[in-house]
N, C-alpha and C positions, 0 to 999 in steps of 0.2 A: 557618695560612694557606698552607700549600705547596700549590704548584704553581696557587695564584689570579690571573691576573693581575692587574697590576696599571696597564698602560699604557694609562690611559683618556683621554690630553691631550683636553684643548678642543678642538686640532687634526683631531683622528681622523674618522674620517667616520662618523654614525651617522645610525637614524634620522630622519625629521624629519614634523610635521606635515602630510600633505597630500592624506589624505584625506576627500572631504568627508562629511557624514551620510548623503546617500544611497551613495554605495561603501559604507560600511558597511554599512549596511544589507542591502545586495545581496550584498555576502559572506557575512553571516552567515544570512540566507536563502539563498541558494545552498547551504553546507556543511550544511545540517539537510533542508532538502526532496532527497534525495536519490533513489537508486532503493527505497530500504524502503516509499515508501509505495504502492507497486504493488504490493508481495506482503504485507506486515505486515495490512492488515485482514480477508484471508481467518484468520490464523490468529488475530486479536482476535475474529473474530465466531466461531471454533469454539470459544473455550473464555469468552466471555462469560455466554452461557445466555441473554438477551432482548437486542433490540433497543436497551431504554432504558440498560441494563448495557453495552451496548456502546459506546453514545455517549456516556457518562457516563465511560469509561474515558480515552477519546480529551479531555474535557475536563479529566479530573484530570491527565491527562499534561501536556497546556497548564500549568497550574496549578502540577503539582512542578516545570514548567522555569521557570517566569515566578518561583518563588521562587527557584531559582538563580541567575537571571540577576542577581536584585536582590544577590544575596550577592557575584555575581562583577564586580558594577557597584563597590560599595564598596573591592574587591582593586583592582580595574584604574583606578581615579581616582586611589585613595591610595597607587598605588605601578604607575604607568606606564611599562611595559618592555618590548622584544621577547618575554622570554622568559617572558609570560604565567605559568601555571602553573607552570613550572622556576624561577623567579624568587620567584613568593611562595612554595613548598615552600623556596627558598634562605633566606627570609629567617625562616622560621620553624623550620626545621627540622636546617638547616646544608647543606654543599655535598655530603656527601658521599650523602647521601639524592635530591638533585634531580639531582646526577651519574647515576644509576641510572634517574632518571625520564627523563630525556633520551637516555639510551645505548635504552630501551625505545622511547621514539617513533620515531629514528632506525633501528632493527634491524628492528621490525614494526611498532607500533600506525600510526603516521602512513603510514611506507612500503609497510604492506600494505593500508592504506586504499585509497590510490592505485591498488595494481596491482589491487585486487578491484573496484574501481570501474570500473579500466580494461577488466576481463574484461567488467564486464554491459555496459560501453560497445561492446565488440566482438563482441559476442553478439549483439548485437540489431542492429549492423552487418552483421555474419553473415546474418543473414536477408534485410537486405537485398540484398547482394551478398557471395556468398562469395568468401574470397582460396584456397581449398583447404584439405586435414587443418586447416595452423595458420592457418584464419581471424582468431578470437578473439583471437589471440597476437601475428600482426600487429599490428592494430587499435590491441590495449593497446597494445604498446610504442613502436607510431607516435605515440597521444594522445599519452602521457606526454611524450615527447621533444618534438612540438610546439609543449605549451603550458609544459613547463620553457621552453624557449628563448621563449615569451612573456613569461615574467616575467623573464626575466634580461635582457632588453630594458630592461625597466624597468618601476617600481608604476604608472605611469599606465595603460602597453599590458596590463597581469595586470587592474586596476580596471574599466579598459573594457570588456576582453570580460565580465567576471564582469558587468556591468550587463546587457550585451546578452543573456549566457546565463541570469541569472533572469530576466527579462523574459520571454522565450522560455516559460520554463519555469512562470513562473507564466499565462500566458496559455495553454500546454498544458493546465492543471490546470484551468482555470477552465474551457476547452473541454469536458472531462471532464465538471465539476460541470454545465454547461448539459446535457451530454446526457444526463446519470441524471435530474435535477430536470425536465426539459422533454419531451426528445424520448424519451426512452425509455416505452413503457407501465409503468405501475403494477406491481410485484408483485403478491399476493394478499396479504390483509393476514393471510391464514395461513401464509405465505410469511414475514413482518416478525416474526412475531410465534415465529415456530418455535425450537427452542434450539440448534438447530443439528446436527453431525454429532455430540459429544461427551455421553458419558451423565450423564458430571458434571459443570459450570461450575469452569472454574480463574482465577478471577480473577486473582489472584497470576499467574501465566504470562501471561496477557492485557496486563498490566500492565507486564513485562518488553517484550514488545514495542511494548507502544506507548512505552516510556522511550525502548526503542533507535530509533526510529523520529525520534524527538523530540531526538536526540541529536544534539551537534556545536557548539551554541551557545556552549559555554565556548572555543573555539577565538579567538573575538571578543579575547580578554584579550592572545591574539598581537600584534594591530595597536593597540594602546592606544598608544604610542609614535608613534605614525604616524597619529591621527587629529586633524584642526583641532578646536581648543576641544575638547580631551578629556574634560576634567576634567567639560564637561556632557553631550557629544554620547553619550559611551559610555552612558554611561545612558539617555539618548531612542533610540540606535539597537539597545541590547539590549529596552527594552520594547517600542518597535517591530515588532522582528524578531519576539518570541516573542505579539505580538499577529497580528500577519499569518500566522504559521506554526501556529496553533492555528485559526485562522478557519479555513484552507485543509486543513486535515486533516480540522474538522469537514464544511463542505462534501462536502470526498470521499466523505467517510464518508455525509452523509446522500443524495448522491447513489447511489452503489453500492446501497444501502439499498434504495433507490424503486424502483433496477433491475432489482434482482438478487432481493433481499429475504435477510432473516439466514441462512436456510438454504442458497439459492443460492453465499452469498458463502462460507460457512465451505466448502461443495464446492468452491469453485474455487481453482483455484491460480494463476490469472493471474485476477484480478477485472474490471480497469480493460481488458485486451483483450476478454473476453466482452460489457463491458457497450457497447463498439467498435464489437462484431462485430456485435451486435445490433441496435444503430442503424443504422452506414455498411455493414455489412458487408464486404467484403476488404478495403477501403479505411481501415476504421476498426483491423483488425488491424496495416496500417503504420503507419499516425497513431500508434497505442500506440508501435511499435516506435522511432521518428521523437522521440516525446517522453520516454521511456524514454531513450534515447540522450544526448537533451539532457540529462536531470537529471542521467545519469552525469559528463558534460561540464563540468556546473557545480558538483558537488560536488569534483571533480577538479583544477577551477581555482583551485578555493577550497583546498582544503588543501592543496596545493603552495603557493599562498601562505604560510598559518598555517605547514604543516609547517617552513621554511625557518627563519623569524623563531627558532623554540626551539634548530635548530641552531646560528645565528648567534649566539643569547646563549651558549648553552653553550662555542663556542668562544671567545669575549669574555672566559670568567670560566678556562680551561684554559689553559694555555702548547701540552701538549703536542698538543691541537687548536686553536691558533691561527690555521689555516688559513681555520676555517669561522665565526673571526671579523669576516671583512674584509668591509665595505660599500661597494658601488660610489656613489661620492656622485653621477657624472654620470649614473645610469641610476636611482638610491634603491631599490635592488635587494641581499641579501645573495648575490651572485653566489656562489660558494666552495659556500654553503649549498645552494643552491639542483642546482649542479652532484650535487654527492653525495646529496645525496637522491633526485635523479634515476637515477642508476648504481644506489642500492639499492632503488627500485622495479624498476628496468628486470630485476637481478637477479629478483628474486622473480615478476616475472610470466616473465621465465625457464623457471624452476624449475617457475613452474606450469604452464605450457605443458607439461614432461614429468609431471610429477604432480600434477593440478588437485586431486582428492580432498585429497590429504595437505596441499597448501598451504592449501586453503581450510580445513579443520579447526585446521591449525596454527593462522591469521590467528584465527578464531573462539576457538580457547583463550584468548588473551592476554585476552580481555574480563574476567578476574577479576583480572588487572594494571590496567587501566583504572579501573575501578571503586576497585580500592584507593587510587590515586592521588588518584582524585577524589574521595573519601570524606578525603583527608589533606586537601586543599585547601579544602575547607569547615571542617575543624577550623583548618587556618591563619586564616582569620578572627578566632577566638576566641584563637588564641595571638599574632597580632600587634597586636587592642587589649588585650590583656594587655601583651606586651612593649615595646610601640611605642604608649604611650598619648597622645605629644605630637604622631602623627604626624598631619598637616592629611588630614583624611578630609572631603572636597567632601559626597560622598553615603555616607550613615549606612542600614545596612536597618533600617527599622523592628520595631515589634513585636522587637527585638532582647530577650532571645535566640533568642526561640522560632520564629522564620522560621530562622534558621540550623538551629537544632535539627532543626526539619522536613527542612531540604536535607538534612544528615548523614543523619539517620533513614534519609532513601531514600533516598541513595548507600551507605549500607550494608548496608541489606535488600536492593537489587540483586548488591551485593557476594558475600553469601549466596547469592544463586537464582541468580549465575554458577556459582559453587563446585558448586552441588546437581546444575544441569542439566550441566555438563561434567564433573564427579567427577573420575578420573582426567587428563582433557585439561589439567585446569588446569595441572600441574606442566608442561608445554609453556609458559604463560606464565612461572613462577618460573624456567625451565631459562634462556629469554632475560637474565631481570634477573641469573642468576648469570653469564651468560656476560661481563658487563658489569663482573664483580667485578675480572678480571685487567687490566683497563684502567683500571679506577680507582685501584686499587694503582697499577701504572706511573706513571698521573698524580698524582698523590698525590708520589710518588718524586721527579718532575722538578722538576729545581733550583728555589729559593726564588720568591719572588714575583720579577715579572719587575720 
């Protein structure tokens, strides 16, 4: 038990219920519809091979998340924590494993999230009005800084805007779907039906992206501590979410479709402005840029929340980060957390400002650290009704074990086609989790329980 704390009085300020099902909801749709799915179906539709292949792909993705979410409903009722995922890896695994997972969201996964979001969010500000050379770089580091200091305000003023900017953003999206389904002419149904630019169909890679597309939902396991009537709501607001965020991708999908047609979409590499441009013309080219902006906005709002909460537990359970323990009770904010998370984005969009290539490659390696984690967290299911058999589990996933089984399956086959498609890159992610070795030592080292 060295170096765990131990100072958990009744006193202390922690979480508290008070979010309602719709915040939820609007978080965890926010952090999944992000900016991927403006560029992710040109490259579904090139390595699909048909039309029906394509949509079909876009629906199983639905599907492997809508099983997760059920697996990560049963985690997050029967064992409700800030620290979401670090939390159940702790109690399945031991500290010294979710020590390494936490030191990885902190360094990049979480905080590169932010600053690569922050770029597309400045990129496309950029074209609105440029700030000069470091447009982009502005931009990021202004978002980030602004809506850090949103949330450290407090979870109502982080809740609020995150409702206003899904809203936004799903009402962009739906603008979209009307104008491929309505206003746009027809393809040619030789057009729909074509295989695209690729000579051979890669399903498997098709599939990659639309997971990563679809990705971000397990983030919800963060705010479980902080949501009213958890124990049911977490579960109505993760089927919810991944009911609305599979609708909405279909839609896109079968709009672009109608616009563009499969051949069309797999040529382009901006889909969703073409099929704009086509409509509103120059007009429709800002509207992209305008809702583009937003989705970055709101993925960004969202995981600066999530991001925060895993710092927060981890410094809760470390003496020698006990810093990034402390909860503001008057604001219901992990302030502390919140702060440094924000210095190590701000860092990294930094960094990227002088070297975009190398950052952005870096951030994209870690994907085979992600995956492993999350591949551990579905086995944590099966190791906590094994070890923890008394423990009050609200919601049970059904068909147990074989939905689990399914999640694992494809969090490890992903696992795989990270490692394949990045080869060498990936030691860029292991390089992180060892960097995090000499700081677990050190804590590890520091005096007894507090």
């Amino acid at each position: 038990m060295s170096g765990l704390r131990e100072d958990m009085s009744p006193t202390a300020a922690q979480p508290v219920p008070v979010l309602e099902l719709g915040d939820t909801i609007a978080l965890i749709v926010g952090v999944v519809v992000g900016a991927g799915i403006f560029k992710t179906p040109s490259l579904v539709a090139a390595n699909a091979g048909d039309a029906w292949t394509m949509l079909g792909a876009w629906l199983l993705g639905g599907v492997v998340s809508f099983i997760g979410a059920l697996c990560y409903a049963e985690l997050a009722t029967a064992c409700p924590h800030a620290g979401g995922d670090y939390h159940f890896l702790t109690r399945a695994y031991g500290r010294k494993l979710s020590f390494l997972f936490a030191w990885a969201r902190l360094a990049v996964i979480t905080t590169g999230s932010i600053a690569l979001l922050a770029f597309v969010f400045g990129d496309y500000c950029s074209r609105l009005y440029s700030l000069g050379a470091y447009s982009s770089a502005i931009y990021a580091a202004s978002i980030v800084g602004v809506l850090t200091m949103v949330n450290i305000a407090g979870v109502k003023s982080g809740t609020a805007t995150q409702n206003w900017l899904t809203a936004l953003q799903v009402m962009g999206l739906l603008a979209l779907v009307l104008a491929g389904l309505v206003l746009a002419p027809a393809a040619s149904t030789a057009a729909i039906s074509a295989g695209g630019e690729r000579a051979q169909p890669a399903f498997g890679l098709s599939m990659v992206f639309v997971l990563l597309t679809y990705g971000g939902w397990n983030e919800a396991a963060y705010i479980s501590a902080e949501v009213k009537n958890g124990r049911r709501n977490m579960l109505r607001a993760l089927v919810w979410s991944m009911i609305i965020v599979t609708l909405l991708y279909l839609l896109v999908n079968l709009a672009l479709l109608r616009g563009l047609g499969l051949a069309g979409m797999a040529r382009s590499p901006v889909v969703a402005a073409d099929l704009l441009q086509q409509v509103w013309g120059s007009a429709g080219a800002q509207a992209i840029s305008v809702l583009i902006a937003i989705s970055a906005l709101t993925s960004i709002n969202a995981t600066i929340i999530f991001g925060a909460r895993s710092n927060y537990a981890w410094g809760r359970d470390w003496a020698l980060l006990g810093s990034l323990g402390h909860w503001n009770a008057r604001t219901g904010s992990p302030t502390r957390a919140l702060l440094a998370q924000g210095a190590v984005a701000l860092t990294l969009i930094a960094f990227g400002a002088l070297i975009r290539e190398g950052f952005e490659t870096m951030v994209d390696y870690t994907a085979p650290v992600f995956w492993l984690f999350f591949l551990l967290t579905g086995v944590a299911l099966f190791v906590l009704r094994w070890r923890e058999p008394e423990l009050a589990r609200p919601f049970r996933v059904p068909l147990y074990p074989w939905l689990p089984l399914a999640f694992c399956t494809s969090s490890a086959w992903l696992l795989y086609s990270s490692l394949a498609y990045t080869r060498t890159g990936a030691l860029v992610g292991v390089a992180v989790l060892v960097t995090g070795l000499p700081l677990l030592a050190l804590a590890a080292r520091r005096a007894s329980p507090q």
